[in-house]
C-alpha positions as CSV (number, residue, x, y, z in Angstrom):
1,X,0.0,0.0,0.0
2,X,1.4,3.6,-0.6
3,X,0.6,6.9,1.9
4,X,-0.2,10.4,0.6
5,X,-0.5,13.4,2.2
6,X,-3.2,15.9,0.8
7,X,-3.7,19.4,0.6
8,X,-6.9,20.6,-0.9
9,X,-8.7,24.3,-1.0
10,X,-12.1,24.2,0.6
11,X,-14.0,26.7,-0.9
12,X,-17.0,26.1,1.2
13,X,-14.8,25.8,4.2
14,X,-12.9,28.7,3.4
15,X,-9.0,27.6,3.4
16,X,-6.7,24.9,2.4
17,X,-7.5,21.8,3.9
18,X,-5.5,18.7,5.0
19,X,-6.2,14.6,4.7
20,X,-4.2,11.3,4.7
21,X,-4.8,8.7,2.3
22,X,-4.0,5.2,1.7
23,X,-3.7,4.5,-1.5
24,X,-3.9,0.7,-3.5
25,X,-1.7,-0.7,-5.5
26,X,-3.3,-2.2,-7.9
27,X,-4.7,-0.7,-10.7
28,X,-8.3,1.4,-10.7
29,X,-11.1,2.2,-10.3
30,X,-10.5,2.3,-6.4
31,X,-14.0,2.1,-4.3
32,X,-12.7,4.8,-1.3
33,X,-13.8,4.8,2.3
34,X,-13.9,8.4,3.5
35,X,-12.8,7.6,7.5
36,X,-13.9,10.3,10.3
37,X,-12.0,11.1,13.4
38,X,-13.3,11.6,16.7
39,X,-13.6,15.2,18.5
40,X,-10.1,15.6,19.9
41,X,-8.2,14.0,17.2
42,X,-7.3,14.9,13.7
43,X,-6.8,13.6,10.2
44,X,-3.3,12.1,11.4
45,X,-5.6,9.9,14.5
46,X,-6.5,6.6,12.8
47,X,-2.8,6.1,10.8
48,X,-1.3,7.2,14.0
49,X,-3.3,5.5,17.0
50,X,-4.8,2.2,14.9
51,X,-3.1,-0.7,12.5
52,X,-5.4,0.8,9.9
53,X,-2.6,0.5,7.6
54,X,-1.9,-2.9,8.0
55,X,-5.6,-3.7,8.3
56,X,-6.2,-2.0,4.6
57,X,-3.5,-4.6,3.2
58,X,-6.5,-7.6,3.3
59,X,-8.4,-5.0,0.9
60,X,-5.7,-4.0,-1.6
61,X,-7.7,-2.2,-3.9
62,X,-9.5,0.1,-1.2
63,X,-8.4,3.9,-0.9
64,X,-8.7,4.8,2.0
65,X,-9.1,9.0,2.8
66,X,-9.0,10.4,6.1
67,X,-10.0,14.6,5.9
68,X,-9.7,16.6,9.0
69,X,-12.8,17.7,10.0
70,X,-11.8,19.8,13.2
71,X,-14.4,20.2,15.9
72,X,-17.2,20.6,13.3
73,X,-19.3,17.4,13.7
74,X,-19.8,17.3,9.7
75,X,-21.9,20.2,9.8
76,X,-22.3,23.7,8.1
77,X,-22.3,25.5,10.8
78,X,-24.9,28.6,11.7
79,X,-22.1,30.7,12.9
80,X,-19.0,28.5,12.2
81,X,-17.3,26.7,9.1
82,X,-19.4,24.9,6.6
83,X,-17.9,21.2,7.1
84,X,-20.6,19.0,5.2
85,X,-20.4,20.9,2.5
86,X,-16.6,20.9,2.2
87,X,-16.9,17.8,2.2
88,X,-19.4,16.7,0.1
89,X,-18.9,19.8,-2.6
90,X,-15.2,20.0,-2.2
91,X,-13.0,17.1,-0.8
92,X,-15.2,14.0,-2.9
93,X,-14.6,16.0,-6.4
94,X,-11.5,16.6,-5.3
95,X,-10.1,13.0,-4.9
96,X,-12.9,11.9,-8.1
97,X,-10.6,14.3,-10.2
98,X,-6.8,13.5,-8.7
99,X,-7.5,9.5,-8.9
100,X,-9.1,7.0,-10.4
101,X,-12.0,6.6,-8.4
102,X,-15.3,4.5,-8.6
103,X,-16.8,7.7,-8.8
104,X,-20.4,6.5,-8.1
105,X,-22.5,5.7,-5.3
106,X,-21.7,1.7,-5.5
107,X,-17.7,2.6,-5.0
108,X,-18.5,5.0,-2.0
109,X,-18.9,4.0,1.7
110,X,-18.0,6.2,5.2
111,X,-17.6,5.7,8.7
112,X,-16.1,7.0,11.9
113,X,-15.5,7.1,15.7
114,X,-17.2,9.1,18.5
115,X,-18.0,12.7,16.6
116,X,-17.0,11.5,13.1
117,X,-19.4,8.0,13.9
118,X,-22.3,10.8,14.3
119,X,-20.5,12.3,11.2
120,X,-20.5,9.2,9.0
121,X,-23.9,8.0,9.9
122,X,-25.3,11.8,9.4
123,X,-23.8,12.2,5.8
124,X,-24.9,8.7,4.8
125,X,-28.6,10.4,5.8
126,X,-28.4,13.4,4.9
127,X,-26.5,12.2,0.7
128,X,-28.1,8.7,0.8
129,X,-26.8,9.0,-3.1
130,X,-23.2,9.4,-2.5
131,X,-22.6,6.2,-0.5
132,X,-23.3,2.5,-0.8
133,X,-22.5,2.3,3.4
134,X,-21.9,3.9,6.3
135,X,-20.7,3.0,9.7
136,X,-20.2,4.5,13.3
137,X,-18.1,3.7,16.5
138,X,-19.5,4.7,19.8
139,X,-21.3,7.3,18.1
140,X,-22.8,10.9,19.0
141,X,-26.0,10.5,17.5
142,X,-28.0,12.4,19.7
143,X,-25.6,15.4,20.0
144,X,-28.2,17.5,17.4
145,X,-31.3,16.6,19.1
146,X,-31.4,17.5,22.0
147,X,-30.7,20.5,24.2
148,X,-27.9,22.6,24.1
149,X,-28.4,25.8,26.5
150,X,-25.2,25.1,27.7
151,X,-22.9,23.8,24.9
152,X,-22.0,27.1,23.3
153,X,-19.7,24.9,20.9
154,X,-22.8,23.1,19.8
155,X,-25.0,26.1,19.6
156,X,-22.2,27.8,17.0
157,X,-22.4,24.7,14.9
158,X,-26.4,24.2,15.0
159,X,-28.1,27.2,16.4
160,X,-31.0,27.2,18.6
161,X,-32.9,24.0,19.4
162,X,-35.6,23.0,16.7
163,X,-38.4,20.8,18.1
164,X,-38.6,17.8,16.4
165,X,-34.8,17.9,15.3
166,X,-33.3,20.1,12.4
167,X,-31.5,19.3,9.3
168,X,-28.5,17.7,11.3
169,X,-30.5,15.7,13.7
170,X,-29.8,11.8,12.5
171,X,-33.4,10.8,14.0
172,X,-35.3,13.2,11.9
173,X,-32.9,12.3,9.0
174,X,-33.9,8.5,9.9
175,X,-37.4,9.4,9.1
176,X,-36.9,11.1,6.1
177,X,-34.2,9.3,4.2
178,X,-35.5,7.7,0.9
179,X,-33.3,4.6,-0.6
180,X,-30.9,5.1,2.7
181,X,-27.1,3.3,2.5
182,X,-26.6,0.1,4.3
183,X,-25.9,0.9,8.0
184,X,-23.3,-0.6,10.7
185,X,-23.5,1.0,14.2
186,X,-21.5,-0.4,17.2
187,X,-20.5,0.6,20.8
188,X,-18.5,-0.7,23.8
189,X,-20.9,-1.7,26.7
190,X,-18.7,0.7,29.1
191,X,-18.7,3.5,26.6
192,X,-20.1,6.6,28.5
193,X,-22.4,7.3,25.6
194,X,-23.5,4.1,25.4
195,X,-27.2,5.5,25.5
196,X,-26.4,7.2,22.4
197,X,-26.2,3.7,20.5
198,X,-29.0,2.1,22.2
199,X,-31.3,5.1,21.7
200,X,-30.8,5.6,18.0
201,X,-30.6,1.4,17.4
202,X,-33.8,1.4,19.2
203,X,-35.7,4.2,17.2
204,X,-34.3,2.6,13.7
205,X,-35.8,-0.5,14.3
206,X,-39.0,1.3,15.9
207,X,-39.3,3.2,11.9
208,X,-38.0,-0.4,10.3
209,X,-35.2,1.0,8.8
210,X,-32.7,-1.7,8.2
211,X,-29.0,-1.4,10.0
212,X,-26.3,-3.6,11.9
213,X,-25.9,-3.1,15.4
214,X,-23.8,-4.8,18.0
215,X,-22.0,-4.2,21.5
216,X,-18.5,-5.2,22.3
217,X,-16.7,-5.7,25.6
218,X,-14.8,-2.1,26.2
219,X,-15.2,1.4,26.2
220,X,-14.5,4.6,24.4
221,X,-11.1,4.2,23.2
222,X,-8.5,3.4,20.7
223,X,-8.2,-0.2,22.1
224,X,-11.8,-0.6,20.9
225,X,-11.8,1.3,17.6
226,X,-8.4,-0.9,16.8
227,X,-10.1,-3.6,16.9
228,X,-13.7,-2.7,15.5
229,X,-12.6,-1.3,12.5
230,X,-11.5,-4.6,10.8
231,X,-15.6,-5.3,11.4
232,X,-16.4,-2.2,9.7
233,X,-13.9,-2.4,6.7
234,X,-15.3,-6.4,6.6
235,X,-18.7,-4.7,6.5
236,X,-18.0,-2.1,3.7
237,X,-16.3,-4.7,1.5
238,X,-19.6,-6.5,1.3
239,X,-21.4,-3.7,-0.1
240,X,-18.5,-2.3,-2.0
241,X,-18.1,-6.3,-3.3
242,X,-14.7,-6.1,-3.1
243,X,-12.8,-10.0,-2.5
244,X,-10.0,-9.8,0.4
245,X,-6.3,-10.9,-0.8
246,X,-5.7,-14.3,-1.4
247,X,-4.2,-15.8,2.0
248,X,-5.5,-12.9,3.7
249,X,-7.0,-13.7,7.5
């Protein structure tokens, strides 16, 4: 596998922006995984704190891009940066035009830990057509709906509270999502936002809308999302339908 280090202009963001990639080597069209980090981390986390790497080698023709998505929970912010759309309108062109890319739906997944599993799940929702999967780690998804009178951070980002959830709440997104991505959500059983997992598991299967769920022994850490990540890139690979490397375990 090679490594690349990418510097892109964010128009919607509104400066350069940095993400890691791990690139195949074999030849294209690569399906990519666009991989979130967590609220205190950076692009640099998963290469640097996981065997991600090493992991990707099973799935050789997988790209793998990791953007920095600062404190921003994948959002465009009411009075802060406009993440999401960075993202959507800015890095995925972006790495469509510099490589050869399955530039479609079926060659697209996402995932994350912690604020970028709210992240993952929440674009998956919000651009059902951009991505054949989505996962999330220990996820956030309740961060945008409920209150926030005293997260100032959060009330930046989403603005005053909107009964019944606003455009980045991943319940009402649940409701309203029409030919959604397959879904993958998991959690450690000591996580401290456990209830996060539970309560968004439990309102998906309450609306019937179809996901993957499971708890692990653990809690909110890189110990857990070292291991659980080899789940996830199993699970994307199915939906991708990508074959592992011959020999691989």
């Amino acid at each position: 596998m090679a490594f690349a280090e990418l510097h892109y202009n964010s128009f919607h963001v509104g400066k350069y922006m940095e993400a890691w990639a791990i690139l195949p080597e074999v030849p294209g069209p690569w399906p990519v995984l666009y991989l979130l980090h967590g609220r205190s981390d950076d692009n640099t986390s998963w290469c640097r704190k996981t065997s991600i790497e090493r992991y990707a080698e099973k799935w050789p023709q997988l790209m793998i891009v990791m953007p920095d998505s600062g404190r921003s929970f994948s959002c465009d912010g009411v009075n802060a940066p406009a993440y999401e759309s960075g993202f959507v309108k800015d890095l995925v062109p972006f790495i469509d035009r510099s490589f050869n890319t399955r530039a479609e739906k079926a060659g697209r997944c996402i995932g994350g830990l912690s604020m970028g599993g709210y992240g993952a799940i929440k674009l998956a929702l919000q651009h059902p057509d951009l991505f054949v999967s989505a996962h999330g780690h220990s996820g956030a998804y309740n961060w945008a709906h409920g209150w926030r009178d005293e997260d100032k951070e959060a009330q930046l980002i989403l603005g005053d509270f909107v009964e019944g959830g606003g455009p980045n709440d991943c319940y009402r997104l649940a409701d309203e999502v029409k030919n959604p991505p397959a879904l993958r959500i998991d959690c450690g059983v000591e996580d401290f936002i456990l209830d996060h997992s539970r309560d968004f598991h439990a309102y998906l299967d309450k609306i019937g809308l179809p996901h993957e769920y499971a708890e692990f022994p653990m809690g909110h850490g890189w110990d857990y999302w070292d291991i659980h990540i080899q789940d996830a890139l199993e699970f994307h690979a199915r939906h991708l339908g990508i074959a592992a490397k011959a020999g691989s375990m």
